[in-house]
Every structure is written in C-alpha cells, then in structure tokens.
C-alpha positions in Angstrom: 135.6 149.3 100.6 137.1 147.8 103.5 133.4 148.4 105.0 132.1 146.7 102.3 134.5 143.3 102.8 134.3 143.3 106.2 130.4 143.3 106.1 130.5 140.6 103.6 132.5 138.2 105.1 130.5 138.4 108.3 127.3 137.8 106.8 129.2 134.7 105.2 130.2 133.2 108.7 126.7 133.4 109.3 125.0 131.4 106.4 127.7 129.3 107.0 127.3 128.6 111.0 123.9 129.1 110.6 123.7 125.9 108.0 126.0 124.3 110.1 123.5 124.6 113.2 120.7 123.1 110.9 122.5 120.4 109.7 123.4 119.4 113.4 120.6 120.3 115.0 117.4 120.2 112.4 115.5 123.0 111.7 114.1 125.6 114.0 110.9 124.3 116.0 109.2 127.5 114.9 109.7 126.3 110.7 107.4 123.8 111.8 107.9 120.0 111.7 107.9 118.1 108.1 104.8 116.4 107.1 104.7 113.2 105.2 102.7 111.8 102.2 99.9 108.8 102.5 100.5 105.8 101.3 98.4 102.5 101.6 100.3 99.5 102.9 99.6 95.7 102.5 99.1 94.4 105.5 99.1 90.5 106.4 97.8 87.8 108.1 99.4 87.7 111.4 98.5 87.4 115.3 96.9 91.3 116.0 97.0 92.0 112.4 94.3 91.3 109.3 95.2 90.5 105.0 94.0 94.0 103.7 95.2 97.8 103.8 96.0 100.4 105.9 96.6 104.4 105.2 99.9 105.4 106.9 99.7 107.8 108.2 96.3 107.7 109.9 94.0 110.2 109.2 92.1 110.1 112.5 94.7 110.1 115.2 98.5 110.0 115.3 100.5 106.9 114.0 103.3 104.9 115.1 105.3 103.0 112.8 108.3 100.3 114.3 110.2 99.2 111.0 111.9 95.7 111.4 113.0 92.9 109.6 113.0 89.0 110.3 116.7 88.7 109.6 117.5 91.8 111.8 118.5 90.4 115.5 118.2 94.0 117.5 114.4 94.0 115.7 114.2 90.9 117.7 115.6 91.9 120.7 113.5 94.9 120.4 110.0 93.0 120.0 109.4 93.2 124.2 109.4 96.5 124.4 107.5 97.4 121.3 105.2 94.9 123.3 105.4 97.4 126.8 104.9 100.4 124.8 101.4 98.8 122.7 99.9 97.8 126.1 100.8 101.5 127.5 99.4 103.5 124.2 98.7 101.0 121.5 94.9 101.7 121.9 95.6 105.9 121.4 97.3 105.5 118.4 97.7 103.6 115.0 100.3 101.2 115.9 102.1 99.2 113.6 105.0 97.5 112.4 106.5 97.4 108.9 109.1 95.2 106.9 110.5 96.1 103.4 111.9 92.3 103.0 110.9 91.1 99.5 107.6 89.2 101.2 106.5 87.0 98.5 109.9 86.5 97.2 113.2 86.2 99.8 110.6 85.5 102.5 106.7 84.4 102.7 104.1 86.0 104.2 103.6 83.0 106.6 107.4 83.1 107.9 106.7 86.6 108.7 103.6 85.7 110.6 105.8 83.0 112.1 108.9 85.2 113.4 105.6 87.5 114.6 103.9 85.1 116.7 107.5 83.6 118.3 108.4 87.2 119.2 104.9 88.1 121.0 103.6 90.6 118.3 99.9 91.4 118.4 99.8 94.5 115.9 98.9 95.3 113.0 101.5 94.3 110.1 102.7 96.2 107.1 104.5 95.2 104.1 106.7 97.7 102.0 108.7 95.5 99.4 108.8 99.0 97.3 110.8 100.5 100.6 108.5 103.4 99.3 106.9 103.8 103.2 110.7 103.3 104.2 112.6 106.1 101.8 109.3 108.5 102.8 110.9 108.6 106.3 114.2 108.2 105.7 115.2 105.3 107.5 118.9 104.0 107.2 118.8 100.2 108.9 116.3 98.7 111.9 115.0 99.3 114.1 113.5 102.3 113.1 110.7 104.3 114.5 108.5 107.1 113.7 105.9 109.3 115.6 103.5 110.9 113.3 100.9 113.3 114.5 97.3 113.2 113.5 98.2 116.1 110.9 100.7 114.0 109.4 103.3 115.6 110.8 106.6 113.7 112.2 107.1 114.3 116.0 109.8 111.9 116.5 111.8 109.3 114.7 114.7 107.4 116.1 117.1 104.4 114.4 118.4 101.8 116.4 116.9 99.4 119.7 114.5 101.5 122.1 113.6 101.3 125.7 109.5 100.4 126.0 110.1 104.0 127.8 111.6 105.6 124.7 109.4 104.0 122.7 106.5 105.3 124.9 108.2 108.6 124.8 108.3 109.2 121.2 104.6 108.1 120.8 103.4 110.5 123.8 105.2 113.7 121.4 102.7 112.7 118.3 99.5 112.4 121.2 100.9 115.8 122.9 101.0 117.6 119.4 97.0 116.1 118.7 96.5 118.5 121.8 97.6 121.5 120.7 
C-alpha cells in the first residue's frame, strides 16, 4: 500500500511539472508546431498595396504578418524597421501588414492609407474589423508579428516593438522551415 501511494504521488509531481514546463516553455519541438486556418483578408488601397484580397496564410511560400494600428504609437515607431526587414526578405515571402481598427467606421480606409504613406509603408495592407485574422493567432496588443511557414505552420510570433534584425530573424525561421 505504501508502494502503491508513493508511486502515485510521484507520477502526480510529474503531470504536474511536466504541465508546468509546457505552459512555460510551449510544447515539445518534436509535437510539431501549430498550424493555422486560411482566411481571405480585405486588403486596401495604399502605397505597395492594391483594393482586393489576399489568402493568409500563403499557399505558395511562407507569410509574414506585422499587426498594427493607427492609434498605436510603438506600431509607429516600429514602421522603420518593418521597412529594413521588407527590403532584406520582403521579396521571399508574403509580407504584409494588418489592422483590426473598425476601417469604415472609427477610421477610413483613406486615413489608413494616409498614416501608411507618412510612415514609409510599401506593403501589402490587410484589414481584419472581425479581429478573426487577429484571435487565429492570438495576439494580445501591437505590435504583433507572426512567421508562418509555407505549410501554414507558425514558426515564430512575437508581441511588442522589434529590431529590423528581429524582425528579419523571425521571418528567416518560416524560410529555414520551407527548407526542410
């Protein structure tokens, strides 16, 4: 009996450390990374970006996706070196950016465009007023990013203001999985 308890309340420090490592840590490389649904975001008007659709994510090479909004100042601050990181890879990826602001409503489509073209952005453009695109990853605030691999799976995904070398660094994780 005492066999019996002692056994049992090992293998319960285990679950329990071993959820505790997981909810630190993530889970184990070897699990495999999550994947993520399609969805088809508006895109607008704006310098480096056309009025239609895109498919996020891609389904021919990997995709990056900056979320911002025009209120937000670190988005701002963060437009230079979201600019570094699309000259360095912008052309080996899908590279876009993506607000959930109400367009149409709390803000137009043409002060969007505006707040695009005075921070030097020359990408494509998404709108998510559903914040369906932004619940699928699980973002809390912006700046957020997200590194997707050409199988749709997330390679990296960061809150907060980036280095264009971060940035960079989290993109080259979705190329360096294509290769495998």
């Amino acid at each position: 009996m005492r066999r019996r308890d002692l056994l049992a309340g090992v293998g319960s420090l285990a679950v329990i450390g071993g959820a505790g490592a997981v909810a630190i840590q993530g889970m184990p490389s070897f699990l495999g990374k999550p994947t993520v649904d399609p969805y088809t975001i508006e895109t607008i008007d704006a310098r480096g970006s056309e009025a239609g659709e895109v498919r996020v994510p891609a389904t021919d090479r990997p995709t990056f996706v900056d979320f911002f909004g025009t209120w937000c100042a670190p988005c701002a601050k963060q437009m230079p070196a979201l600019v570094e990181a699309h000259e360095r890879l912008g052309d080996d990826v899908l590279f876009m950016s993506v607000t959930n602001e109400n367009v149409g409503g709390s803000v137009t489509e043409a002060e969007v465009a505006d707040w695009w073209a005075d921070h030097d952005g020359n990408w494509t453009v998404g709108i998510d007023p559903t914040a369906e695109l932004s619940a699928e990853y699980s973002i809390g605030g912006v700046p957020y990013a997200v590194a997707i691999d050409a199988d749709g799976r997330i390679q990296w995904s960061e809150g907060g203001r980036k280095s264009a070398d971060e940035l960079v660094d989290g993109i080259e994780r979705a190329l360096e999985a294509e290769a495998e």
